[in-house]
Each structure stands twice: as C-alpha cells, then as structure tokens.
C-alpha positions, 0 to 999 in steps of 0.5 A: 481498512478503517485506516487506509479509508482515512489516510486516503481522505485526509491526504496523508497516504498521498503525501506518504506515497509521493515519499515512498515513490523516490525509494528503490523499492516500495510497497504499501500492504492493507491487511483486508481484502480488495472488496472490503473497502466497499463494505465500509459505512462511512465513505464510499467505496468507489471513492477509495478504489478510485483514488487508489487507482489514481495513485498507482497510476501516478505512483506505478513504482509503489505497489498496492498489496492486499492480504486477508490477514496480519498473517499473510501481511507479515508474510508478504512484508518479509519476503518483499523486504528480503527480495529488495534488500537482495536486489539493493545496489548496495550491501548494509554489513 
C-alpha cells in the first residue's frame, strides 16, 4: 500500500498507466484492501482514492484490483493472465 501511495504522489503510477492503457489487456493488482489507503500516516487517503478514480475515469481499459493478500494477488494475476492470453488476436507458439 506504502508503494501504490508512492507511485500515486510521485506521478510514476500515471506515466505507468498511460503505458498499460495501449495493451490489450491490463490491470494493476494492490496487495491490501480498498479501505487501507485510509489507514496510512503520511498522505491522505481521500487524496489517493480520488486519484485513482480519476485515473480509472481516464484510463477505464486498465482495471484497478484489490486483494487481501500475495495470495490472492497471485491468484487473480494468474488467472487474469491466462484469460488474456485466451482472448489474445494472436497465439505465442
């Protein structure tokens, strides 16, 4: 969470979306829940939540995943993976 509050202040999550928004199929997967960017000390937490609307406005073909855990980060980063690669116009052999 520490990181996305970062990349969100610094402006490198923008310039990183604006790439993945030219891909296909893109997503970005936060290990921690929604409600845990209000929990952090050093930035507010509306301040992120409102940025990252704004960029899903902006962006709307990257999609913004929250899981509790690495574990379910994994999980959902696999299975996204193999559903675009499924759905790709062409087939790496």
């Amino acid at each position: 969470m520490a990181n996305l509050a970062t990349s969100l202040s610094d402006g490198t999550l923008v310039f990183q979306i604006q790439r993945l928004a030219e891909l296909p199929s893109a997503a970005v997967v936060v290990e921690g829940r929604y409600s845990d960017l209000f929990k952090l000390e050093h930035v507010s937490g509306a301040w992120l939540a409102d940025m990252l609307a704004r960029l899903h406005v902006r962006y709307p073909e990257v999609s913004f995943v929250f899981t509790d855990s690495r574990r379910f980060a994994e999980d959902w980063t696999y299975r996204f993976l193999v559903a675009a690669l499924a759905e790709a116009p062409y087939k790496l052999e």
